[in-house]
Short mmCIF file of the C-alpha atoms (twelve columns), coordinates in Angstrom:
data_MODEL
# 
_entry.id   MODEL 
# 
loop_
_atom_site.group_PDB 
_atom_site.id 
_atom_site.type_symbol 
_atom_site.label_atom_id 
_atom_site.label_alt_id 
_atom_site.label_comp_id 
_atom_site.label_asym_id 
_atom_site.label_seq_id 
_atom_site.Cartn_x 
_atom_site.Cartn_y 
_atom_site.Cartn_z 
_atom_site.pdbx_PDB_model_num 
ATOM 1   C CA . UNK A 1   -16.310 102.982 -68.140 1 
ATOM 2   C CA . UNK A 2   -19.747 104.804 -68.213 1 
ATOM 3   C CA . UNK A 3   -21.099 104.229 -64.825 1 
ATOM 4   C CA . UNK A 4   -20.122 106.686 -62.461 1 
ATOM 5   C CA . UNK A 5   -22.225 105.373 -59.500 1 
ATOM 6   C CA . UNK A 6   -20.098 102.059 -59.343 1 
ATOM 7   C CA . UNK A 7   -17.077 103.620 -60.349 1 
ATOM 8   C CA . UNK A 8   -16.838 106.208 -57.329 1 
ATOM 9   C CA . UNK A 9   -18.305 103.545 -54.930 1 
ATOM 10  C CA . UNK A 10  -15.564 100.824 -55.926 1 
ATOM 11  C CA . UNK A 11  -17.323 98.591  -53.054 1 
ATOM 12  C CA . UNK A 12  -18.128 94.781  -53.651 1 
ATOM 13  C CA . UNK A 13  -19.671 92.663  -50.955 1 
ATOM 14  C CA . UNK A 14  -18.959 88.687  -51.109 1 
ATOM 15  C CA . UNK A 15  -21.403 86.441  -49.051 1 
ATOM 16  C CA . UNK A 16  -20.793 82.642  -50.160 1 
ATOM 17  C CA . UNK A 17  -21.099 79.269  -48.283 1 
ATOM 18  C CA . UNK A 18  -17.423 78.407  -48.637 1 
ATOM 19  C CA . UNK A 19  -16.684 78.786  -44.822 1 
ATOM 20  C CA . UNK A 20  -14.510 81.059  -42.898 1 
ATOM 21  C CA . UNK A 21  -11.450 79.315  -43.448 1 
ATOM 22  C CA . UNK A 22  -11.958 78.393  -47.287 1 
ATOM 23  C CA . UNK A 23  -9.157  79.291  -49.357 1 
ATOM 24  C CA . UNK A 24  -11.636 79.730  -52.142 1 
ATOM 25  C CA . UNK A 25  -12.455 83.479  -50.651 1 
ATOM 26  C CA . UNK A 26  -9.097  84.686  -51.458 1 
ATOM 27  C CA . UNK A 27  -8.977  83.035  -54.500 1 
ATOM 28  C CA . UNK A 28  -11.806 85.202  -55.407 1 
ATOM 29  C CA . UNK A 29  -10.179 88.168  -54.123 1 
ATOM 30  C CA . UNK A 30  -7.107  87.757  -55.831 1 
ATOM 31  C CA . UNK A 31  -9.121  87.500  -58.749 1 
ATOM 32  C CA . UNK A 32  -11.241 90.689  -58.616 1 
ATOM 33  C CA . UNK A 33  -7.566  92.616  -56.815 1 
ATOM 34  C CA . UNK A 34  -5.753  91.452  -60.115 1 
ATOM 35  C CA . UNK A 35  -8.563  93.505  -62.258 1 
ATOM 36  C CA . UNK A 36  -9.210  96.540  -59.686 1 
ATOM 37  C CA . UNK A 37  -6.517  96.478  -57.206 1 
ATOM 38  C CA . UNK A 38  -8.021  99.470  -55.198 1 
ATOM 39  C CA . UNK A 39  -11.565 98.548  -54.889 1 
ATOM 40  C CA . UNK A 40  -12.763 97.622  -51.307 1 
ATOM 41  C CA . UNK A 41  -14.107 94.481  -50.388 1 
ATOM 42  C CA . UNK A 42  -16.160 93.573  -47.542 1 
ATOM 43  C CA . UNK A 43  -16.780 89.974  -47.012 1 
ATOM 44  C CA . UNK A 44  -20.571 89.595  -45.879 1 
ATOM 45  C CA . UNK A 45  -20.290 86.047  -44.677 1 
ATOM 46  C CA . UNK A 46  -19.108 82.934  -46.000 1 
ATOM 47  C CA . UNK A 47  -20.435 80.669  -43.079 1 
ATOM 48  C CA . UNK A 48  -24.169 80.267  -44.998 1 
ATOM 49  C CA . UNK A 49  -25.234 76.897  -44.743 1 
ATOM 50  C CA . UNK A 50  -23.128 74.854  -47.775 1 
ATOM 51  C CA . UNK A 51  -26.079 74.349  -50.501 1 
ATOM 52  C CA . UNK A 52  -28.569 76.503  -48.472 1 
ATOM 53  C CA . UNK A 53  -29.776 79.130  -51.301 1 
ATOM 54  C CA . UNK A 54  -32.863 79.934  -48.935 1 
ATOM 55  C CA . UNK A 55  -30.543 81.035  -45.901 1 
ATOM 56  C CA . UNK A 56  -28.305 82.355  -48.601 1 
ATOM 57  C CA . UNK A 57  -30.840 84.577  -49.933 1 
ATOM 58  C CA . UNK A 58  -31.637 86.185  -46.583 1 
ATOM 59  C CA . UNK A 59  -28.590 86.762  -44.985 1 
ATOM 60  C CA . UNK A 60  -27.557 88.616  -48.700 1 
ATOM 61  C CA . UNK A 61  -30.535 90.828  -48.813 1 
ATOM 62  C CA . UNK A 62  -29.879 91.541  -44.586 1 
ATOM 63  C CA . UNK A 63  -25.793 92.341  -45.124 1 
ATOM 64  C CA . UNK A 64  -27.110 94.294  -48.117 1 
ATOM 65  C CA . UNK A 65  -29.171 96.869  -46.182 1 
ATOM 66  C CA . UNK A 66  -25.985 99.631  -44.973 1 
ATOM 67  C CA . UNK A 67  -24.035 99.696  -47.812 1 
ATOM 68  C CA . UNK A 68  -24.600 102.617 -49.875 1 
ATOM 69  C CA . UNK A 69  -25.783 103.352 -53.363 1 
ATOM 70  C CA . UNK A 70  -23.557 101.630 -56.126 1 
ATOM 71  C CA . UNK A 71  -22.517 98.846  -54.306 1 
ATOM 72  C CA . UNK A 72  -21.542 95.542  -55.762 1 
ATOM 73  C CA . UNK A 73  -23.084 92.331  -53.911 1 
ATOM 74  C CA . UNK A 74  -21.715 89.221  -55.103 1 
ATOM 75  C CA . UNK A 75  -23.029 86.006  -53.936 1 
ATOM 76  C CA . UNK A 76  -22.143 82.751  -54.272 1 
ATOM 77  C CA . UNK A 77  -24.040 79.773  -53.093 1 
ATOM 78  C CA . UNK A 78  -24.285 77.493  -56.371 1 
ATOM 79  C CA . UNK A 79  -25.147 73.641  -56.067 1 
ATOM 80  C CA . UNK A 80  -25.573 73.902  -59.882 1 
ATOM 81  C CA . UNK A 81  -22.374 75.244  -60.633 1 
ATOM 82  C CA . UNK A 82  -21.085 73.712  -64.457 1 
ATOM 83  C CA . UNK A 83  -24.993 73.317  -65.180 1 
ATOM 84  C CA . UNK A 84  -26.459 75.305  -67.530 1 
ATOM 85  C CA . UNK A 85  -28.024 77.884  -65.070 1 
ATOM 86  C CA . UNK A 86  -27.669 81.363  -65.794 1 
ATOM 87  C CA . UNK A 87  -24.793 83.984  -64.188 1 
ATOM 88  C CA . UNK A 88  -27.078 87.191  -63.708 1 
ATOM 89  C CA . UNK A 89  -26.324 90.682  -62.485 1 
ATOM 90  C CA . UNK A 90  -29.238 92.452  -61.239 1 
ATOM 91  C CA . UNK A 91  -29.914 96.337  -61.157 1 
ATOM 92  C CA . UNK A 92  -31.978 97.572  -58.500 1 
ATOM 93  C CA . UNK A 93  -32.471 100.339 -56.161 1 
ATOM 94  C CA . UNK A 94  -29.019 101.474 -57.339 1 
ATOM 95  C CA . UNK A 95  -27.261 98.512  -56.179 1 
ATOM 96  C CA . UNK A 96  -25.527 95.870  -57.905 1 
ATOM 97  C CA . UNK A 97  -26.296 91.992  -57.333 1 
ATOM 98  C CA . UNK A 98  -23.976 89.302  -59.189 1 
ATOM 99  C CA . UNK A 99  -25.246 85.557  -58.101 1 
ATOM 100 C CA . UNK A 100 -26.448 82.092  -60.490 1 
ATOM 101 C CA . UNK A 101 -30.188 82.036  -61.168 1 
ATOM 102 C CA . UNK A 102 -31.051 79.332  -58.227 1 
ATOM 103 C CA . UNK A 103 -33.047 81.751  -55.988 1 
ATOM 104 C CA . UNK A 104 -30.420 83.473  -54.682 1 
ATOM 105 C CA . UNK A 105 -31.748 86.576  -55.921 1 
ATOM 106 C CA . UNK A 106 -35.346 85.607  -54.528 1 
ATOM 107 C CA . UNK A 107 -35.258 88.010  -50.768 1 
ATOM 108 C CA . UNK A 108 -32.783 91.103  -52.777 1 
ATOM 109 C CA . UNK A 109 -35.442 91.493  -55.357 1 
ATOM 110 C CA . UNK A 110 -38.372 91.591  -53.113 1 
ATOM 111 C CA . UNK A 111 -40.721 94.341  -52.601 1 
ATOM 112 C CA . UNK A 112 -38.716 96.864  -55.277 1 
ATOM 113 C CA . UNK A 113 -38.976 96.966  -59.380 1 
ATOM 114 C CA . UNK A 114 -35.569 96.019  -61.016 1 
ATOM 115 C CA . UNK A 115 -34.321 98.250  -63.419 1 
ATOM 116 C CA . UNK A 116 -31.876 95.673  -65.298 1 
ATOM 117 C CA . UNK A 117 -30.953 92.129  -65.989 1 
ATOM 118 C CA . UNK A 118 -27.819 90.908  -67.836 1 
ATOM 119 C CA . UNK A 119 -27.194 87.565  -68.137 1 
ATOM 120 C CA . UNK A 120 -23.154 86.886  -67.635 1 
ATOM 121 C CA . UNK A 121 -22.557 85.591  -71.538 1 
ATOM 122 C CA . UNK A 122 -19.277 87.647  -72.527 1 
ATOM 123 C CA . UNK A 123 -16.197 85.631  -71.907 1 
ATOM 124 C CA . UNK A 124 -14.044 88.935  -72.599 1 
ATOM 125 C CA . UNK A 125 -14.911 89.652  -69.005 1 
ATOM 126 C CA . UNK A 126 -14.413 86.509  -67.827 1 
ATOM 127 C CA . UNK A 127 -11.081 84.766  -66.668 1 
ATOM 128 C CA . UNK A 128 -8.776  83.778  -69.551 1 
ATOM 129 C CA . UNK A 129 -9.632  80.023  -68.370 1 
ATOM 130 C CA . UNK A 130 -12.779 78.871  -66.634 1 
ATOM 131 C CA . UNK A 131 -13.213 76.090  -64.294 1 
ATOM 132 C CA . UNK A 132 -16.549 74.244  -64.632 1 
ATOM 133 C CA . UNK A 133 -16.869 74.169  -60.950 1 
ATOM 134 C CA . UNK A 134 -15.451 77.522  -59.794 1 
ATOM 135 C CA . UNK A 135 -17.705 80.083  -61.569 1 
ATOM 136 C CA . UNK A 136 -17.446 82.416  -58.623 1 
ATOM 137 C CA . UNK A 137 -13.675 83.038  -59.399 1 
ATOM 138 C CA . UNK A 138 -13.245 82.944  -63.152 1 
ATOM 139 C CA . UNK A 139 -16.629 84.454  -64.074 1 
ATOM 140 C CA . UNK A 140 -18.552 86.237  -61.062 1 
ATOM 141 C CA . UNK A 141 -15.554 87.563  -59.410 1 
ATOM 142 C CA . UNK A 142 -14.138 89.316  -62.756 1 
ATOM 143 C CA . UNK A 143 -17.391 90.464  -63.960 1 
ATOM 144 C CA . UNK A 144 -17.609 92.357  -60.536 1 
ATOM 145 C CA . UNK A 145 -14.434 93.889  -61.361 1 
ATOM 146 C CA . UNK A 146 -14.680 94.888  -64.329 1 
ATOM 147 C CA . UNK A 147 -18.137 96.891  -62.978 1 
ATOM 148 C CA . UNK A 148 -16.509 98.633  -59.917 1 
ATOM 149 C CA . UNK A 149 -14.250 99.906  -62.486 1 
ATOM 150 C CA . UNK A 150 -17.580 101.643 -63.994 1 
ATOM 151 C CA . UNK A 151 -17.685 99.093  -67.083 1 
ATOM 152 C CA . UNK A 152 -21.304 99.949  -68.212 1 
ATOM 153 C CA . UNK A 153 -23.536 97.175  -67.743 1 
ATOM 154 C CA . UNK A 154 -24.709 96.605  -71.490 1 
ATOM 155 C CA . UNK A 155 -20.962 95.470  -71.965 1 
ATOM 156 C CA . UNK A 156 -21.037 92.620  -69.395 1 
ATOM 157 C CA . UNK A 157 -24.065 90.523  -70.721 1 
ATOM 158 C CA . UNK A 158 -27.712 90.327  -72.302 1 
ATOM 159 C CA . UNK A 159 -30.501 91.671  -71.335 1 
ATOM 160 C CA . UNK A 160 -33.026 88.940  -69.786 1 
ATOM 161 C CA . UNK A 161 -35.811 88.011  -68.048 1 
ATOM 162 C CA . UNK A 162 -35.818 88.670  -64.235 1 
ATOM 163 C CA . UNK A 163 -34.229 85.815  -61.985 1 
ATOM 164 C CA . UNK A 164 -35.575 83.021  -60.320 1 
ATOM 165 C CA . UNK A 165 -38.038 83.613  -57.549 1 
ATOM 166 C CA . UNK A 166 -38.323 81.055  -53.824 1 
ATOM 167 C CA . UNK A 167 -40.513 82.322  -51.934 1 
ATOM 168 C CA . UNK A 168 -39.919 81.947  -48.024 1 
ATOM 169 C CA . UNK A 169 -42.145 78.930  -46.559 1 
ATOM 170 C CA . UNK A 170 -45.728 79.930  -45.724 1 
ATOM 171 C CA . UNK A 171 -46.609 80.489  -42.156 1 
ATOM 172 C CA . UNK A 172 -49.777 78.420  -41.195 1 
ATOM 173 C CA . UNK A 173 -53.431 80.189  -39.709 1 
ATOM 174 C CA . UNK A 174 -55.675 78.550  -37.640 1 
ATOM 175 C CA . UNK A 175 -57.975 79.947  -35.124 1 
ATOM 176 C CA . UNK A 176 -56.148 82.356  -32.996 1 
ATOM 177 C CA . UNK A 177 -52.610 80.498  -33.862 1 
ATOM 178 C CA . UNK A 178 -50.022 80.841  -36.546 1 
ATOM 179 C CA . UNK A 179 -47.221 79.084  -37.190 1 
ATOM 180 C CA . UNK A 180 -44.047 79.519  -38.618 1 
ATOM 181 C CA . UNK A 181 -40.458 77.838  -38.796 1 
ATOM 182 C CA . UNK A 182 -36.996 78.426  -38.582 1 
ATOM 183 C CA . UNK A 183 -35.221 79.911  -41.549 1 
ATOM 184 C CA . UNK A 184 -31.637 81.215  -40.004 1 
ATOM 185 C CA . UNK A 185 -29.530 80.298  -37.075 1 
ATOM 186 C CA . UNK A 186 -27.539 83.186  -35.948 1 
ATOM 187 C CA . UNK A 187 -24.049 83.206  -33.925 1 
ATOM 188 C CA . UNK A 188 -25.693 83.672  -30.790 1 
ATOM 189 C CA . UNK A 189 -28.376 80.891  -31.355 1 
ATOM 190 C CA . UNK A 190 -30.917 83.078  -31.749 1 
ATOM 191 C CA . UNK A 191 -33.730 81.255  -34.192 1 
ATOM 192 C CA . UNK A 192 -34.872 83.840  -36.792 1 
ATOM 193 C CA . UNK A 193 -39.001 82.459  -38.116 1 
ATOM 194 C CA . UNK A 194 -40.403 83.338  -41.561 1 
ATOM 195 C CA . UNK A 195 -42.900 85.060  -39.149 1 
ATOM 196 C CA . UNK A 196 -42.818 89.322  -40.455 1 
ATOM 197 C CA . UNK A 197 -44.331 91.743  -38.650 1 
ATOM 198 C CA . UNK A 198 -46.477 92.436  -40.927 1 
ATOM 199 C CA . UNK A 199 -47.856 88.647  -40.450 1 
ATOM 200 C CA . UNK A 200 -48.365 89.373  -37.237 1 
ATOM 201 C CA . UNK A 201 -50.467 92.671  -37.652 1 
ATOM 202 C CA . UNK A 202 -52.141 91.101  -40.490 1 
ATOM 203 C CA . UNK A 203 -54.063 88.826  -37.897 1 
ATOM 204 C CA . UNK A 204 -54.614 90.872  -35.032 1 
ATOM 205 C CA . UNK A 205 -51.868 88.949  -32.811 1 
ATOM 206 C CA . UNK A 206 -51.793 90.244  -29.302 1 
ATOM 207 C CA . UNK A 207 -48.331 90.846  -27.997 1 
ATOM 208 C CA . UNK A 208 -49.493 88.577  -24.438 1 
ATOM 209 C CA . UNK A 209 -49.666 85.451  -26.988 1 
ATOM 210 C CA . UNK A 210 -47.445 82.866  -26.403 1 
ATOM 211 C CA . UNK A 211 -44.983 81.195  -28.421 1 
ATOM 212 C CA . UNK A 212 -43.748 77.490  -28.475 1 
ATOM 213 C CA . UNK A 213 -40.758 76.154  -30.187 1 
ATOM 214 C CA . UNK A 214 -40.011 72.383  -28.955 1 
ATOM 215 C CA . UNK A 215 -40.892 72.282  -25.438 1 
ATOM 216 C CA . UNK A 216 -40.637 75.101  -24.568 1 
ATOM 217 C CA . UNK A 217 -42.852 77.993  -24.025 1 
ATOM 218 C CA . UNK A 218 -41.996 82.239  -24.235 1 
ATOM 219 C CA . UNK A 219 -44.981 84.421  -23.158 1 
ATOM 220 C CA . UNK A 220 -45.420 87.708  -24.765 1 
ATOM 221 C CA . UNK A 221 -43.582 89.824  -27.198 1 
ATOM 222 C CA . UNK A 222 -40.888 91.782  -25.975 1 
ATOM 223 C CA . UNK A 223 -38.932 94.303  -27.495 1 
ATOM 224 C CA . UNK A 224 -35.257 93.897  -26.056 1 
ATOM 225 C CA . UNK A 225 -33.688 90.932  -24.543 1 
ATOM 226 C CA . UNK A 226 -33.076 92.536  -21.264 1 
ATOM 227 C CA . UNK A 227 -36.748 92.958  -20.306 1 
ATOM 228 C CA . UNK A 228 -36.429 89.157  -19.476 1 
ATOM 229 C CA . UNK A 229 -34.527 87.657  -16.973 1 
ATOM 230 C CA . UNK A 230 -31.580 85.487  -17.516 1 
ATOM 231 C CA . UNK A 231 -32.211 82.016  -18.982 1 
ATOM 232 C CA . UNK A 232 -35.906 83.084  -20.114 1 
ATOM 233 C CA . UNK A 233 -36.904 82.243  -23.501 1 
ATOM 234 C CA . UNK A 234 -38.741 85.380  -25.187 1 
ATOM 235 C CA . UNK A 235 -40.015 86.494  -28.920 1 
ATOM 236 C CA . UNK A 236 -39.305 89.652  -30.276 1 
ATOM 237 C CA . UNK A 237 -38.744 91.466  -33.528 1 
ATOM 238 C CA . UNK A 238 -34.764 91.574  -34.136 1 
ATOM 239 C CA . UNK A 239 -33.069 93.380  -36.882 1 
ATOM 240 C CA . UNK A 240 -33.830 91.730  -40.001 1 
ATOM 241 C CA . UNK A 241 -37.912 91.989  -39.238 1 
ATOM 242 C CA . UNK A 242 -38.675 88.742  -38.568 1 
ATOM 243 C CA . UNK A 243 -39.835 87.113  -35.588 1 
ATOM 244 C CA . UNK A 244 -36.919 85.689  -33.311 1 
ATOM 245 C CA . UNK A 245 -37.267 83.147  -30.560 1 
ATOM 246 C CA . UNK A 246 -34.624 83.662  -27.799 1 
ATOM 247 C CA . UNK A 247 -33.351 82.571  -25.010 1 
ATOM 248 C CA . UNK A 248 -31.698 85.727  -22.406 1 
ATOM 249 C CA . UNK A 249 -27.968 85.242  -22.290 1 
ATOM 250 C CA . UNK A 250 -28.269 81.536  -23.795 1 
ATOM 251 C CA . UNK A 251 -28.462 79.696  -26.981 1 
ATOM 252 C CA . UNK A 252 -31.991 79.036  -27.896 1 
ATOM 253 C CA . UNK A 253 -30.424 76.635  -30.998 1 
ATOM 254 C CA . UNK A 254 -28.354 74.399  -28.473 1 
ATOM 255 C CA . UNK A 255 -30.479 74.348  -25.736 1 
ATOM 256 C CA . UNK A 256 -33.993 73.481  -27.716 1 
ATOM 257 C CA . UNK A 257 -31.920 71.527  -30.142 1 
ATOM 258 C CA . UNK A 258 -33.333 73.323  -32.688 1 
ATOM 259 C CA . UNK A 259 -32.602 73.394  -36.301 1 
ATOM 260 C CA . UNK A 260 -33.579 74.960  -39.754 1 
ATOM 261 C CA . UNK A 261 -36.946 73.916  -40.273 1 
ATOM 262 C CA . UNK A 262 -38.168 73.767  -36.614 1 
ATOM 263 C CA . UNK A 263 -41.875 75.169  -36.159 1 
ATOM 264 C CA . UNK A 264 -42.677 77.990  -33.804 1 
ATOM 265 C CA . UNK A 265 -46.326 78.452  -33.129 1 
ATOM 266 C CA . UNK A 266 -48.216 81.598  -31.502 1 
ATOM 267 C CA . UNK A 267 -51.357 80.950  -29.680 1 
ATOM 268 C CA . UNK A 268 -53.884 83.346  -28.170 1 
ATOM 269 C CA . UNK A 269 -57.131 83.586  -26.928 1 
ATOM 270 C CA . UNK A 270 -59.995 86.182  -28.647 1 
# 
């Protein structure tokens, strides 16, 4: 128990697609509590998208963002799970990421080097018996553990190559439009776009453009919700970076019945 960062942290983050009312969270919770009974655990979210490794992959590098250094971020979102796709934990940016090599890893690992990558081979840190479809609890969960405990990382796995990378979907240029789509619903209905801002500087977009999703039009970038009235679908920057499209005090999602996948499209004139 080398690693002093994770050991006085003793944080672990669990984002998964099991639901809210899975029973398969606090299996995975009994199973880290019965290796490190006093680390903390924060559940990110478990309502991602069952399957969904894009969504997956940006909501865990968004929850990610607070937490400070030494964290443990364990993710589970595996449609491969008893395949032989690897168990990985990441170093980076002195955090911790534990997830299968599907693409969870593709938004966490973004924009900074990684220092390490072990691939989860060592069954001494694994559950005495394994289920080939619940690698979250019998492997994942007790490798997380067993590192919030300050288990040095060289004792967990094998050095590898670094994970598998998904890029977002490509927004889409013309002349003096872009378009993007919808990557992540939120709770409010709020449709979150692969657009960045730095797409949007990129090409010169003036903040008067307008923005369609379905049939229906927002005009101008705004930077809160309340600078439009009630009802009045707008575009702005939220939290995460990317472009939103809104509607005041409604649900853009329901009322546009929008989805994943639906395009948004900025037009302007020179």
């Amino acid at each position: 128990m080398n690693d002093p960062v994770a050991a006085r942290q003793s944080i672990i983050t669990l984002t998964t697609d099991f639901g809210p009312d899975s029973p398969y969270v606090a299996e995975m919770k009994g199973a880290i509590y019965s290796i490190h009974p006093h680390v903390t655990l924060v559940d990110g979210t478990h309502a991602v998208t069952p399957q969904d490794i894009l969504q997956g992959s940006f909501l865990w590098k968004q929850i990610s963002k607070p937490f400070p250094a030494g964290t443990i971020h364990l993710a589970v979102v595996d449609p491969g799970v008893g395949t032989d796709r690897r168990l990985l934990l990441v170093e980076k940016a002195d955090h911790y990421w534990i997830a299968p090599d599907n693409g969870l890893f593709s938004q966490v690992v973004a924009h900074q080097p990684v220092r390490q990558v072990i691939e989860l081979d060592r069954p001494d840190y694994w559950a005495s018996h394994v289920s080939a479809t619940f690698h979250g609890r019998d492997i994942m969960a007790p490798v997380a553990a067993h590192l919030s405990r300050g288990e040095p990382l060289e004792k967990l796995g094998t050095p590898t190559h670094e994970p598998l990378i998904q890029d977002l979907p490509k927004i889409q240029v013309g002349e003096n439009c872009l378009s993007g789509e919808v990557i992540h619903i939120d709770s409010f209905g709020n449709l979150i776009t692969n657009i960045r801002r730095a797409d949007w500087d990129a090409h010169g977009i003036p903040d008067h453009c307008q923005a369609t999703c379905g049939t229906d039009h927002a005009v101008g970038l705004q930077n809160t919700y309340s600078e439009a009235d009630p009802q009045t679908p707008v575009i702005l920057f939220g939290s995460s970076g990317f472009l939103e499209f809104s509607i005041v005090n409604g649900n853009a999602a329901q009322q546009l019945d929008a989805q994943v996948k639906t395009v948004v499209q900025l037009d302007w004139s020179p």
